[in-house]
C-alpha positions as CSV (number, residue, x, y, z in Angstrom):
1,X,105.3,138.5,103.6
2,X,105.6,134.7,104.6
3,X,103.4,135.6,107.3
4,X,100.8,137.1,105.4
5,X,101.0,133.5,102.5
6,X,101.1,131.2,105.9
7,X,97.5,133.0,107.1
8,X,96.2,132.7,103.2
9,X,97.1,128.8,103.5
10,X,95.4,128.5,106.5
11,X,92.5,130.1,105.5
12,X,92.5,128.0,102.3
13,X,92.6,125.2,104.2
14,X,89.5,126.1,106.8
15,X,87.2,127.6,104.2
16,X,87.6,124.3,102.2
17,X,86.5,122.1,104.8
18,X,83.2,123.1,103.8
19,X,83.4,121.9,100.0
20,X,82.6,118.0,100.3
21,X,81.9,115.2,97.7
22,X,78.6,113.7,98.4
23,X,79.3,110.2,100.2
24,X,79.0,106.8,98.2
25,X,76.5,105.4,100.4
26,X,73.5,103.6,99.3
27,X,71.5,100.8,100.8
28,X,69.8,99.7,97.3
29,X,70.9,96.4,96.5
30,X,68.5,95.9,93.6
31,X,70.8,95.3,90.9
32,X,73.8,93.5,93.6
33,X,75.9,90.8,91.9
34,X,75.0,88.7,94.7
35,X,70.7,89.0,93.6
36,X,71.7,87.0,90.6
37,X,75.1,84.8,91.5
38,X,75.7,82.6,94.1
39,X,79.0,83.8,96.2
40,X,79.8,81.9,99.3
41,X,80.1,83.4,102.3
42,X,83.9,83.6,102.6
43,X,84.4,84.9,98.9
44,X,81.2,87.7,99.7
45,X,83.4,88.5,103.3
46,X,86.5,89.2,101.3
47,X,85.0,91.3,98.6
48,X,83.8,93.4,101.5
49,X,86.6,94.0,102.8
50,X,88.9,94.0,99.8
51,X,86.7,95.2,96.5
52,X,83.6,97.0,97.9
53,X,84.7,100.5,99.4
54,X,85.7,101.8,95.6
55,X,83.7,99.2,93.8
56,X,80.0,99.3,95.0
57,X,77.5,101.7,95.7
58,X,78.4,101.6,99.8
59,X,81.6,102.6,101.1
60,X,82.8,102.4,104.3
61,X,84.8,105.6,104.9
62,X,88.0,106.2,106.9
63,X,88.3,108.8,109.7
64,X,90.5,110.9,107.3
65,X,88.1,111.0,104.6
66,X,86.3,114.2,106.5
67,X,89.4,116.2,105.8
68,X,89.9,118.3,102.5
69,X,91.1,117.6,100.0
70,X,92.2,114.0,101.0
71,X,87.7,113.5,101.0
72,X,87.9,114.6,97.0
73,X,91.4,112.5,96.4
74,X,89.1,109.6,97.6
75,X,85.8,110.5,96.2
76,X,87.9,110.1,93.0
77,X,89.1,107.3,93.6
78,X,85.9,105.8,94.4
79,X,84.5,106.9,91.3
80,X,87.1,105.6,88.7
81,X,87.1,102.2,91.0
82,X,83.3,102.3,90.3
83,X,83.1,103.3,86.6
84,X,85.5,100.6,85.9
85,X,82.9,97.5,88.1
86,X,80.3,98.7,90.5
87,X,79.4,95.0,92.0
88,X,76.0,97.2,93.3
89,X,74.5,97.6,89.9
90,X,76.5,94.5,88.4
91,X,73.2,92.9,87.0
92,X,72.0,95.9,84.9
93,X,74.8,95.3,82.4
94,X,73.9,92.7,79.7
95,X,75.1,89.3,80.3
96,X,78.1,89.6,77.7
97,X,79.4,92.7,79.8
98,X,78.9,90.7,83.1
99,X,81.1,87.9,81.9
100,X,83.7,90.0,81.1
101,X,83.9,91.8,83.9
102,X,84.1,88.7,86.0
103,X,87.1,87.7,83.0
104,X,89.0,90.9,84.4
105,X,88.4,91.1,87.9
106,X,90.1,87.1,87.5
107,X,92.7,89.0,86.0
108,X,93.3,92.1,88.3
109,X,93.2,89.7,91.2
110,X,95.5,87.1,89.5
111,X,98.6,89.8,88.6
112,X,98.2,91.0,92.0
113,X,96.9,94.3,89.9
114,X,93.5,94.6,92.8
115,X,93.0,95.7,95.4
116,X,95.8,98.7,94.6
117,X,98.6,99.3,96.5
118,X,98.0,103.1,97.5
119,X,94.8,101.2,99.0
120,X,97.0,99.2,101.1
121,X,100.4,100.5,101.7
122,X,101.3,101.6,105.2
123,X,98.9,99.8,106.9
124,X,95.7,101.6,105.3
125,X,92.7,98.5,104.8
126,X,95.3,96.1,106.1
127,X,92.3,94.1,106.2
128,X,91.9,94.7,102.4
129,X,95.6,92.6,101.7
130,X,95.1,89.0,99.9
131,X,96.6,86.4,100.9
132,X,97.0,84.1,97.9
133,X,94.7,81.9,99.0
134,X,92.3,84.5,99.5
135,X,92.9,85.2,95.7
136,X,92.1,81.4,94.9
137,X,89.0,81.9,96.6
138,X,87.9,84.6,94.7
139,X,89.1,83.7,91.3
């Protein structure tokens, strides 16, 4: 009997290999917070590394994002990151909207609330870890 639930695991696991999210990869840049603001160098470099994989239209992923179902675990992730600020299509938004989601990312970055630990924690994106003058910069 355990056998027999072992080989229906397995086969769970291989036939869902072939059920992906489509990638968040996009080269527009059309609507790109930096087409209307002016962000130095080092503050565009460390939302790069630190804001863009879950909140822009182009994520770099992670060998283990090929493997189901951590690839949906992170395509969700990637879309709540995005629904809450997508810095790709930052300049659609009316100006009102655009101030205060500069207002909150100021915030997030401030209580240490961004990037998220489960983005961080165990040496994932160790890159992606503010230092807290990285924070002053991007505040």
């Amino acid at each position: 009997m355990i056998k027999k639930i072992l080989i229906a695991v397995v086969a769970i696991l291989v036939l869902i290999q072939f059920i992906r999210p489509e990638k968040n990869v996009s080269n527009d840049n059309t609507y790109d917070i930096s087409k209307k603001y002016d962000i130095p160098a080092d503050v565009d470099n460390l939302l790069k590394v630190s804001c863009n994989d879950c909140h822009s239209n182009n994520t770099i992923y992670p060998w283990y994002a090929n493997v189901q179902p951590v690839a949906w675990w992170i395509n969700d992730h990637i879309e709540d990151g995005k629904g809450h600020l997508n810095f790709s299509e930052f300049t659609k938004m009316p100006i009102a909207i655009q101030n205060h989601k500069l207002e909150e990312t100021i915030e997030m970055v401030e209580d240490h609330e961004m990037p998220l630990a489960s983005y961080t924690n165990f040496g994932l994106h160790s890159e992606a870890n503010l230092s807290d003058e990285d924070r002053k910069k991007i505040i």
